[in-house]
Phi, psi and omega in degrees: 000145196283122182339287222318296170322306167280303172335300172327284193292327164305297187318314182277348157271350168268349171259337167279332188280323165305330192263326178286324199254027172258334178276324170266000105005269185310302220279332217292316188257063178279000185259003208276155167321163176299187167173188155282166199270122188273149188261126176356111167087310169269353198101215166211080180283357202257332184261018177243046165288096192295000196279330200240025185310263205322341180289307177296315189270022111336294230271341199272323205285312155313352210252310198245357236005256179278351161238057219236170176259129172281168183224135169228102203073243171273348175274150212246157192250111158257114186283088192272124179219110186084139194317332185264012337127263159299339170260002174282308214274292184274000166247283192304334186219031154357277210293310170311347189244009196263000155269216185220124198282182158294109200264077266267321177303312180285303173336296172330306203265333164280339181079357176133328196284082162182174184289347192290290212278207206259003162248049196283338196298309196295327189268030168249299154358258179311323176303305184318313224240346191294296172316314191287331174320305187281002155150319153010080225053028164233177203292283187339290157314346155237016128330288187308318185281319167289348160303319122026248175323304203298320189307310195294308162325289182325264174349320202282311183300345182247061157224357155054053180067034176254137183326120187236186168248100179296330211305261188358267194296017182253314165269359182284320179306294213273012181258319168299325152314304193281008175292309208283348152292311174272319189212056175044001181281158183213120182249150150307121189330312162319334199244153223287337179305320211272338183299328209263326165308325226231324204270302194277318171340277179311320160298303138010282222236038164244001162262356174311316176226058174281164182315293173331312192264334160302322177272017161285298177268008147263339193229074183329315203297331179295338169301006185248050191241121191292330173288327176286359183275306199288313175288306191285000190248001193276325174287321164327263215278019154278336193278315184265018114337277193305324187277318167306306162333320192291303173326322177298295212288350184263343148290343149331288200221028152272159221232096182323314186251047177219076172271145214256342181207206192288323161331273177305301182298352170279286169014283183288351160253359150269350163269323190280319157263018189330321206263005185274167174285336172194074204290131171289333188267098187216197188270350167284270218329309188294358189242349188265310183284352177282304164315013194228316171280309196298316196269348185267349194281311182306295120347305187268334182294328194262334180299312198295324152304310170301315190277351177290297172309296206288332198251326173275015170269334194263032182228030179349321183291302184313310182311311160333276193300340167279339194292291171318310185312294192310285177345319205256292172302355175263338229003075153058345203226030169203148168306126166323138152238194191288330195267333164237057155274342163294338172283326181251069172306345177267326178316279167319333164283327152282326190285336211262335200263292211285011181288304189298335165261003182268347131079010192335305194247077177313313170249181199242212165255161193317154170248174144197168209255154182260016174177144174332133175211136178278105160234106186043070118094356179241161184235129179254142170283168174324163156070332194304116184281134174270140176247124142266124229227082184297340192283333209273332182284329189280357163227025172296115174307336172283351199232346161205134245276327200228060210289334196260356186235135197306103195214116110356315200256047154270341205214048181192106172296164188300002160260028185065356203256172184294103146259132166288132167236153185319336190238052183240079185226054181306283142347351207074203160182193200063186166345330210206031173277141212300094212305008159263355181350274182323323169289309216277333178281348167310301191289345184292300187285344175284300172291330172319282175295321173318271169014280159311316210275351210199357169209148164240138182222155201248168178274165151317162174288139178074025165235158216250111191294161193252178179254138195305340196274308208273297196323278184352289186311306210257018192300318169288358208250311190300296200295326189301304188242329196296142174256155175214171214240151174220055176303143154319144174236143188260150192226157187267129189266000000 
């Protein structure tokens, strides 16, 4: 018999045997949500495109509703939709829903050492209790952001109202803040460390869901292909590059009984479990959880802020009226600080509006259960990874009056004041609710109202302002490019 002829017929008997044991696989989870019917072996590879997730797990959630199954090969997804939905899985049954599955890129690049992987708990922990130390809802800290703020307001003024791209000094603000958290620095707008910090950030976490490393993490085995490895881990190993540097030099020149940030206090608890057989705290996890904090505080925050700026130049009425609010409670002559967001309740309400409709993280990062659990009449088995499909709660119609349209008064009651609503869920929520929530709503009101409070901003000449549904669509393209115009505002003494 001819090689060509035995290869052949091998190959179809390792794929008829793959497919038969893909097919009992499937019957095994016959208790699982409906879902579309996955194809032999691949899966349903058209719903785990991250390019086009919400559109797609939309149009399925009509089809099948708030609960349904995905496929990523032979593995089953389970898709969580609508508020009531998700706040049953992640506040009502938290622990169960509170692991994390295996992400094979991250896996790959981290070992595990990171909040992603199966040691998240000591690190999340310890991260928690570290930040408020180092300042984290307290005065101190937000001094440093309104210190901030003046840096930014500058930068912002010497563009002398001409059309700019803010994305830079937007992210250079809010970068300094968590720099100045993980390893004390405070950089000039200007200087090249903090551009290169900001530069590999963004790359980091736009290759998370590039073509490539999504299909790396439905089809693992090509990472053990060496050039496919080296391309989807190369923004990866700049940033943590950059990030080792910073460690070496804090081993340097740390001092036990001063420490000076988050560094050195990881540092001293990597000396303090030294003596375990397999300590969670060592120089990967510090250099993997720095890399997790430094690129999402960075990123998501300064993206989250460009489209905040960007949707209130096309809403001028809106703008207004916020301008008034701050004006009246500042009078004009001192910076918002945090103690008077009760005061500006429309204030708080917008910035609280344009979160929800900018919809930054449609899913949420995967979740998964930490044991067989019977849920509305289906059973997820143990390990099964879960989405929670957070865009469906922020436009859930039951829970908000307009869901598709920019409105304020979803988060302002029939006295004009501010309500919080439950399905206000930018962050997540549960176990695994975003572990800077407080900082980033600091700095969000912070960076905000300065802004307003010292520019009013317009679109360019000759653009045509939009509607919150086209921002929206077009939100990456905005974050990316978009200019905006910042004249000064003059106050009448």
């Amino acid at each position: 018999m001819e090689l060509t002829t035995i290869l052949a017929l091998s190959i179809v008997l390792i794929l008829t045997v793959y497919i038969l044991l893909s097919w009992s696989r499937l019957n095994r989870y016959k208790s699982l949500p409906p879902g579309p019917t996955p194809i032999p072996v691949l899966g349903t590879p058209n719903y785990m495109d991250l390019r086009h997730f919400a559109v797609k797990l939309r149009k399925l959630s009509k089809e099948y509703g708030s609960v349904f199954t995905i496929w990523k090969m032979s593995e089953p997804v389970i898709v969580l939709c609508g508020f009531e939905t998700i706040n049953d899985t992640l506040i009502k049954h938290a622990e169960q829903f509170s692991a994390r599955p295996i992400i094979p890129v991250l896996e790959n690049y981290s070992k595990g050492y990171d909040f992603h992987g199966l040691r998240w708990r000591p690190f999340r922990r310890f991260t928690l209790a570290l930040l408020r130390e180092l300042g984290m809802g307290k005065r101190t800290l937000e001094l440093r952001v309104l210190e901030e703020t003046k840096y930014l307001n500058q930068a912002v003024s010497e563009t002398e109202g001409k059309p700019f791209n803010p994305s830079m000094l937007l992210s250079c603000a809010v970068g300094n803040i968590i720099s100045s958290l993980l390893f004390r620095e405070q950089f000039d707008y200007q200087d090249e460390k903090l551009r290169e910090i900001i530069l590999c950030s963004a790359r980091y976490m736009t290759n998370l869901s590039s073509p490539l490393t999504t299909l790396c993490n439905i089809v693992p085995v090509l990472l053990k292909i060496p050039f496919i490895r080296n391309k989807v881990s190369k923004d990866f190993k700049a940033i943590e590059r950059l990030v080792t540097k910073l460690v070496e030099h804090h081993k340097e020149t740390l001092n036990p009984k001063s420490p000076r940030d988050y560094i050195d206090h990881f540092l001293l608890k990597i000396k303090e479990v030294k003596h375990e057989m397999d300590p969670d705290f060592c120089d990967t996890s510090l250099v993997m959880v720095v890399v997790g904090l430094l690129t999402s505080a960075t990123e998501t925050l300064g993206s989250t802020l460009k489209f905040m700026i960007m949707l209130i130049a096309h809403y001028p009425d809106v703008q207004a009226k916020v301008q008034q609010e701050i004006d009246e409670v500042t009078k004009a002559v001192r910076p918002p600080e945090i103690m008077d967001k009760p005061q500006m309740p429309y204030t708080n309400a917008v910035i609280h509006e344009v979160q929800r409709v900018f919809d930054l993280l449609p899913a949420a990062h995967f979740h998964a259960v930490t044991e067989d659990i019977k849920f509305r009449g289906y059973t997820i088995p143990k390990g099964a990874t879960v989405i929670p499909f957070l865009s469906s709660v922020l436009t859930d119609p039951s829970q908000w009056e307009t869901p598709e349209v920019f409105n304020p008064g979803h988060f302002l009651d029939e006295d004009g004041q501010f309500r919080n609503k439950p399905a206000f869920m930018p962050f997540s929520a549960g176990k695994r609710v975003c572990l800077g929530e407080n900082l980033v709503r600091m700095e969000l009101f912070l960076f905000f109202t300065s802004l307003l409070q010292k520019f009013t901003l317009t679109l360019p000449p000759g653009t045509e302002p939009q509607d919150s549904k086209l921002l929206k669509l077009n939100k990456y393209q905005i974050i990316a490019s978009g200019e905006i115009c910042a004249e000064p505002r003059t106050f009448s003494k």
